[in-house]
N, C-alpha and C positions, 0 to 999 in steps of 0.2 A: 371305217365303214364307207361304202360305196356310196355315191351320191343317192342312186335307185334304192337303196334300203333305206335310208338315212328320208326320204320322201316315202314311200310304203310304209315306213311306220309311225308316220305323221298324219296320211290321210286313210288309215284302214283301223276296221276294227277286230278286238278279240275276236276268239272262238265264244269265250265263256258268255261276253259282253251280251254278243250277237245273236247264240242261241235262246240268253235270257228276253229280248228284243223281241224275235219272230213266235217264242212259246216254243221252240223245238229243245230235243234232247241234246246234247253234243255229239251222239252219236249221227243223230239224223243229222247233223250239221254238214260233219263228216260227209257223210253220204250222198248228199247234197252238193258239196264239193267235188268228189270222187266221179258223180255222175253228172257231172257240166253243168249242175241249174245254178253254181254259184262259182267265182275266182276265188280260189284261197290259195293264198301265197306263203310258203315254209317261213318264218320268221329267220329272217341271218342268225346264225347259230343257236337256232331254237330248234324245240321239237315240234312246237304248238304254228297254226299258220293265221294269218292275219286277213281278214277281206275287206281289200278295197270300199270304201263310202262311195263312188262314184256309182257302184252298180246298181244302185238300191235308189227306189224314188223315195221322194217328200214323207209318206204314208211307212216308210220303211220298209215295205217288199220291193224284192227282187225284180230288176227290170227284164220285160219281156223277152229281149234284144240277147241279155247275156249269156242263155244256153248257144243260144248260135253261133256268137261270138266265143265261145268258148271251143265248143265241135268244129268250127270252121279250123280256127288253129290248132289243136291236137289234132284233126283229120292233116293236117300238113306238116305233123312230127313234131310243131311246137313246144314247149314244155309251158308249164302256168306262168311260170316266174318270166317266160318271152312272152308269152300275151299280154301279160303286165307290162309287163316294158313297152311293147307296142301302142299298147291301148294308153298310154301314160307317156307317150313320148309327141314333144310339140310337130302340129300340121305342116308349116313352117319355117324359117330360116328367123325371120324377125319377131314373130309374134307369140307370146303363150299359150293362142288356144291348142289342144289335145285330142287327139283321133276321138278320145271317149266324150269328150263334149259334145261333136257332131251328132 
């Protein structure tokens, strides 16, 4: 397992988890996903995708920032799983803060 998975499915949560969380269907979750209002990442060798905790405030909705964050990088071919990575990858050379802490 890749470091980047092996961390993704440490700090994210289900589908199932997370539609039961917001009140939505899994469909909608989907949907949601598919149309940038959330990051959902394929789980390694899974069917089902996983979303980041980082996106989500205190209250558990979706933070305002993330559709655009999300359209900014697929508007430049990115795929989910490199916006993950990006947004999850440290500021830095020394320190652990993360683009998505900013």
């Amino acid at each position: 397992m890749r470091a980047v998975d092996a961390k993704l499915a440490q700090e994210s949560l289900s589908g199932s988890w997370l539609s039961t969380r917001l009140g939505v269907g899994t469909q909608r979750l989907d949907a949601m996903r598919r149309g940038g209002e959330l990051l959902g990442v394929r789980r390694p060798g899974g069917h089902d995708y996983l979303y980041p905790a980082w996106q989500f405030a205190p209250d558990g909705k979706p933070l305002p920032v993330i559709p655009d964050l999300v359209r900014a990088g697929r508007g430049r071919g990115m795929t989910d799983e490199r916006i993950y990575e990006v947004l999850s990858s440290r500021t830095g050379i020394s320190g652990e803060e993360r683009l998505v802490d900013a």
